[in-house]
C-alpha positions as CSV (number, residue, x, y, z in Angstrom):
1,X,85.5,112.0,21.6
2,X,86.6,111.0,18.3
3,X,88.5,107.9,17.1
4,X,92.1,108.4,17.0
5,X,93.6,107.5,13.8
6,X,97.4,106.7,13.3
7,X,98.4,106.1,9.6
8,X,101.9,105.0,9.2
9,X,102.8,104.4,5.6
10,X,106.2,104.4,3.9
11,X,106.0,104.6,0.1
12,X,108.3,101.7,-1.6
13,X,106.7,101.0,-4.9
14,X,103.1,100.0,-6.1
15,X,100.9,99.2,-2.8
16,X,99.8,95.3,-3.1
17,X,96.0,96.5,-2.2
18,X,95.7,93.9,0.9
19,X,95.5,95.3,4.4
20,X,96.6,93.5,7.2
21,X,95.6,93.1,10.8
22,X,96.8,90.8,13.9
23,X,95.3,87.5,13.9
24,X,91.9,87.6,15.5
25,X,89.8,84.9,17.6
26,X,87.6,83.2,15.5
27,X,84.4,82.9,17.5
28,X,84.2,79.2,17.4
29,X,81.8,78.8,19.8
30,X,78.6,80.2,17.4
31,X,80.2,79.1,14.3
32,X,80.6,75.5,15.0
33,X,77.3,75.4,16.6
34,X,78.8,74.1,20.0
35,X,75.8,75.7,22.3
36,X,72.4,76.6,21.7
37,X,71.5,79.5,20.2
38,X,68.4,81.1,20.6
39,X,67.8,83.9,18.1
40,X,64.9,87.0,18.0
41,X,65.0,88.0,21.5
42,X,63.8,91.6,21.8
43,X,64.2,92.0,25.6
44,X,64.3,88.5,27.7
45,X,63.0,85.0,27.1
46,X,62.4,82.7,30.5
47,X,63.6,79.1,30.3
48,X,61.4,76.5,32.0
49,X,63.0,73.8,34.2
50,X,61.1,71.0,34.8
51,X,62.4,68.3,37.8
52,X,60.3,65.8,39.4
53,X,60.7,62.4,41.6
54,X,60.1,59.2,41.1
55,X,57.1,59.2,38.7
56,X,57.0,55.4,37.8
57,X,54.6,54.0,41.3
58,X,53.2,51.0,41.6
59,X,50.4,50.0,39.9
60,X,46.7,49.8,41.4
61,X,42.9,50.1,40.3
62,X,43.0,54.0,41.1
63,X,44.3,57.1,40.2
64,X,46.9,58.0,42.2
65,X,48.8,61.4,42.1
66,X,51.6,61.1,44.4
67,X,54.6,61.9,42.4
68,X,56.6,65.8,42.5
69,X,56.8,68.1,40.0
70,X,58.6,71.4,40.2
71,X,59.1,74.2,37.6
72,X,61.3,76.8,38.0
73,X,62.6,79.2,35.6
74,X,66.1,81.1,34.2
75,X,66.4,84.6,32.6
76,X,68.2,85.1,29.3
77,X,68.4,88.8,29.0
78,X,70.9,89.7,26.3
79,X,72.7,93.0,26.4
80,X,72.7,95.7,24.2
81,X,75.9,96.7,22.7
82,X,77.8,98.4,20.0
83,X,80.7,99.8,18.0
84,X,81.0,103.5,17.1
85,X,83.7,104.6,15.1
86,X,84.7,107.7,13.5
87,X,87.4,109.0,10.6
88,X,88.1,112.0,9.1
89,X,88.5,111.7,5.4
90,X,91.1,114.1,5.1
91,X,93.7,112.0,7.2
92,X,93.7,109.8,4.3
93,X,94.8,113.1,1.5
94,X,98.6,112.2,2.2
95,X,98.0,108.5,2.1
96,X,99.3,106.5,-1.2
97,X,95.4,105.4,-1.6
98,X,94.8,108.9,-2.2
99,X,93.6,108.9,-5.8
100,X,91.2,106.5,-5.0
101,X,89.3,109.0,-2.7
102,X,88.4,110.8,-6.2
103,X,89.9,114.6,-6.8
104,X,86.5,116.1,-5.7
105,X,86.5,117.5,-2.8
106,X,83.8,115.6,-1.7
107,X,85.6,112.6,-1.9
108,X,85.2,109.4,0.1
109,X,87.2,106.7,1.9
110,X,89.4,104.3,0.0
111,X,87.1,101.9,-1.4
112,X,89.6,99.1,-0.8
113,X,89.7,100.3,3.4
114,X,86.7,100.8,3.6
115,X,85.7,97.0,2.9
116,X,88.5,96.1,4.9
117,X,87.5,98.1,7.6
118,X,83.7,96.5,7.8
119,X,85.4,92.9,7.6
120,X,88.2,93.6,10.3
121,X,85.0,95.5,13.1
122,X,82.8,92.2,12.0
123,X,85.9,90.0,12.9
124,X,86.6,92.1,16.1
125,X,82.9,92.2,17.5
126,X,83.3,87.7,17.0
127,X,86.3,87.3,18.6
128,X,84.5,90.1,22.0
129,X,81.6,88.3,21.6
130,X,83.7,84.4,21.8
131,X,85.4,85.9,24.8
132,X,82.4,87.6,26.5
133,X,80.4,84.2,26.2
134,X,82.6,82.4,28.3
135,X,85.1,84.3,30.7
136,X,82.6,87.7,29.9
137,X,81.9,89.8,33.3
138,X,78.2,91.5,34.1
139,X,80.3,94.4,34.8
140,X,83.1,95.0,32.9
141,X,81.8,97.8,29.8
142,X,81.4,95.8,26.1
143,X,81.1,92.4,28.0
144,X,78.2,91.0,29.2
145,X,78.0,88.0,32.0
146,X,80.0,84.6,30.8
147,X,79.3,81.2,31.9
148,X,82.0,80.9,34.2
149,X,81.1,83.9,36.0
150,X,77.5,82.3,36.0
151,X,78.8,78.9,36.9
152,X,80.9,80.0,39.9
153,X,77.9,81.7,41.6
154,X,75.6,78.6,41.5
155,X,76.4,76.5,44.3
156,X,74.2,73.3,42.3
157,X,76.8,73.1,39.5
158,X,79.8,70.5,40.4
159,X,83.2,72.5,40.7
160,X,86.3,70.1,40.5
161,X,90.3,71.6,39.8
162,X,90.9,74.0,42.3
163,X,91.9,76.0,39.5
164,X,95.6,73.6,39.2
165,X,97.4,74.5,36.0
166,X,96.5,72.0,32.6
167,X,100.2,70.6,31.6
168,X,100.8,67.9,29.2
169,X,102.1,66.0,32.4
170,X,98.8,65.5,34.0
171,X,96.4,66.7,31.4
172,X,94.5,63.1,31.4
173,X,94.4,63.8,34.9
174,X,92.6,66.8,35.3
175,X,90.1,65.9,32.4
176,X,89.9,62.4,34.3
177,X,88.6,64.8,37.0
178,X,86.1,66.4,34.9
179,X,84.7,63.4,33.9
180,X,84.5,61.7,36.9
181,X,82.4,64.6,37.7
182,X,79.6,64.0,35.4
183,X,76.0,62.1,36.1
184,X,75.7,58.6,35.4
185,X,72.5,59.8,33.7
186,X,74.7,62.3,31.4
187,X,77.7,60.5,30.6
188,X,75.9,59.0,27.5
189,X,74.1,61.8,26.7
190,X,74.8,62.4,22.5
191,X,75.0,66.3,23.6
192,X,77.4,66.0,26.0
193,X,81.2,68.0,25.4
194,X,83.5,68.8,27.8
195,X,84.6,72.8,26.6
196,X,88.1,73.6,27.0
197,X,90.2,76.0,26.4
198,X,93.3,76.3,24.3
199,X,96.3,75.7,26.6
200,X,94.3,72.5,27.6
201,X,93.6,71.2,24.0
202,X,97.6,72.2,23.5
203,X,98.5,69.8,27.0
204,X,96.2,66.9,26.0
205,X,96.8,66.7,22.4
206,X,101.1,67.1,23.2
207,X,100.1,64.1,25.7
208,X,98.5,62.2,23.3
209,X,101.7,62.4,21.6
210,X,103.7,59.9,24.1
211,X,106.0,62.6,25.5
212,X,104.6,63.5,29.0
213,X,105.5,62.3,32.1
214,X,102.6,60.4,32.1
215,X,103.5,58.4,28.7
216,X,107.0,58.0,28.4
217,X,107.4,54.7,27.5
218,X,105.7,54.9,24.2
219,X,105.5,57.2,20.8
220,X,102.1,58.5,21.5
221,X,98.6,57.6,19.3
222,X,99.5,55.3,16.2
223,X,103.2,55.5,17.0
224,X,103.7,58.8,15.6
225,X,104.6,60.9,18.5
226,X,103.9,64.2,18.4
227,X,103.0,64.5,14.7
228,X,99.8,62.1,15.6
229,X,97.1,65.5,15.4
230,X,96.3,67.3,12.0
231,X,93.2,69.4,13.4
232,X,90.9,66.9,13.8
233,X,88.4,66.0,16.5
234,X,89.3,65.4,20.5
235,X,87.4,62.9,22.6
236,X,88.2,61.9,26.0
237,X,86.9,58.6,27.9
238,X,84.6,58.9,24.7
239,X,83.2,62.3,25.6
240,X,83.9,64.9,22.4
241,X,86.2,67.9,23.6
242,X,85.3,71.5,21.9
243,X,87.9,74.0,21.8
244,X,86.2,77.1,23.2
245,X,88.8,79.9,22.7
246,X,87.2,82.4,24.6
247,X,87.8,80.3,27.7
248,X,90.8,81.3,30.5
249,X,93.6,79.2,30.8
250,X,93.0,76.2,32.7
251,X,89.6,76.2,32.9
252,X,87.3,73.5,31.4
253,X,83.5,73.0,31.2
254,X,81.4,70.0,31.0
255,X,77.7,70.3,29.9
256,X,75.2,68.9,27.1
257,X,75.3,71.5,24.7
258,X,71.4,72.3,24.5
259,X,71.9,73.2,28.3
260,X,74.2,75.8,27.2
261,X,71.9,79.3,25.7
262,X,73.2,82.3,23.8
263,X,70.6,84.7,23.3
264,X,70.6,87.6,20.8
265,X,67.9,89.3,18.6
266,X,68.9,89.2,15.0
267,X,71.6,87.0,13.8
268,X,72.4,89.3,10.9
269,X,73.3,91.9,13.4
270,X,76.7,90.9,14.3
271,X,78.0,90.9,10.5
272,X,75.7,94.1,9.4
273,X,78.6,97.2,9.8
274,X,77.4,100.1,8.5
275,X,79.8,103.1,6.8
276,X,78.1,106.5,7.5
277,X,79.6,109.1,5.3
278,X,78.5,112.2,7.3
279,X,79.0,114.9,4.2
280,X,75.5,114.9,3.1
281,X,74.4,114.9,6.5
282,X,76.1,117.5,8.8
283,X,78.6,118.7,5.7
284,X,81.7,117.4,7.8
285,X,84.9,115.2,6.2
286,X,83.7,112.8,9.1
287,X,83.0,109.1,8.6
288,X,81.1,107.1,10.8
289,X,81.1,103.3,11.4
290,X,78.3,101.5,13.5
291,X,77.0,98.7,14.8
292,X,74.4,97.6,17.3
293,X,73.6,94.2,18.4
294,X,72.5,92.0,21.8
295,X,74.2,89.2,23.4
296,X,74.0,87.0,26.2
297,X,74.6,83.7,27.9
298,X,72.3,81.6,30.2
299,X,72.3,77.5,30.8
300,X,69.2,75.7,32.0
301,X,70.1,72.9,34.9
302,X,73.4,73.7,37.0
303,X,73.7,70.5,38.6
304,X,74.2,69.0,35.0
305,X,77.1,70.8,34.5
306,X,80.7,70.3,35.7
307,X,83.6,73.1,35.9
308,X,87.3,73.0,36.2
309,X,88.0,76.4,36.9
């Protein structure tokens, strides 16, 4: 089935060359580098777990192998996915980018759509890809598995919430609850974030701001109410916050970040779009766009991690 195209132009003087499309996701979680990513995966890689007891024994004139050690392992299998787009040239004849086709009849896209149109499927394939690594579902088509899906099924990672709603009234609660949740052995950890999503970033920083219910009495950090934040960094009880916007509403995730995988085979796949102009191939007016990448998610020790969900 071919893509449906719907051009909607209305000619009212010289065109100002700039397309425009609705504000996209950026996929913050692999540009800022806030999980681990594991590149060149050309089917699945295992992940060792190592646990063991108390290895530290008393000390005597033999060797003594008493202490446990356990290996298990986790799968990080990402899936295959892609974008395929098609356009007939000649929708474009009527267009005001016309002339730029050429006046051959073999003529091509508008240059100036064209690179728009790679830039605006790159952008679109981040901001799947941001949402599939968190709230993502094994079977939903051009998703693959998210943490949270994986997180709920694993009875060893610490749920806390209930799933309450994040407000600005009890925001330091429910991240109070988060942390609380967290391993003396973790807390410290240089790693650690607790991963949040937008509407609680929103609540905490508007609570920071000395308006809530649970800060009345005073005009918020440095006295300036709700003017204190300019994009900077979040902490809480000294634990760095990440906004992760692929993340639901009121859901929040506390792990070390090199416990957190994303798996793919070649980086440059998810910004290589490639413009098939089908002519010289099959003689059509058809253009194709396409792209073909891998993705997935996997963590390494559940009961290190913590979700508010």
């Amino acid at each position: 089935m071919a893509t449906t195209n719907s051009i909607t132009t209305t000619y009212s003087g010289e065109f100002a060359g700039q397309y425009i499309s609705a504000a996209l996701l950026s996929g913050s979680t692999l540009d800022n580098g806030l999980i681990t990513i594991k590149p060149n995966i050309k089917f699945k890689e295992v992940i060792k777990k190592v646990s063991s007891d108390d290895i530290v024994k008393d000390a005597t004139c033999d060797f003594d192998p008493t202490s446990t050690l356990t290996l298990t392992e986790r799968i990080l299998q990402p899936d295959y996915q892609q974008v395929n787009l098609q356009l007939c040239k000649s929708d474009f004849h009527n267009d005001w980018e016309a002339v730029q086709m050429g006046y051959s009849a073999f003529d091509s896209l508008p240059p100036s759509f064209a690179d728009f149109l790679i830039g605006h499927v790159a952008s679109k394939v981040a901001q799947r890809t941001e949402q599939s690594i968190w709230n993502g579902a094994a079977a939903t088509a051009g998703q693959f598995g998210g943490f949270k899906e994986l997180l709920l099924a694993d009875a060893d990672v610490t749920d806390v919430g209930a799933g309450a709603a994040v407000t600005a009234a009890n925001a330091v609660e429910k991240l109070g609850l988060v942390v609380d949740g967290i391993g003396s052995s973790l807390y410290t950890s240089e790693d650690m974030f607790i991963y949040v999503s937008q509407n609680v970033a929103r609540a905490y920083v508007r609570a920071l701001g000395g308006f809530s219910v649970a800060a009345t009495s005073n005009a918020g950090t440095d006295d300036k109410g709700t003017q204190w934040y300019n994009g900077g960094g979040l902490s809480f009880d000294g634990i760095k916050i990440a906004v992760a916007n692929g993340l639901a509403d009121n859901t929040m995730v506390a792990a070390e970040k090199s416990n957190l995988y994303f798996g793919t085979g070649l980086l440059s796949d998810h910004n290589e779009v490639k413009v098939i102009d089908m002519a010289d191939i099959d003689g059509s007016q058809n253009v194709r766009v396409v792209m073909r990448f891998t993705a997935g998610v996997q963590y390494g020790i559940g009961s290190d991690i913590v979700l508010y969900s």
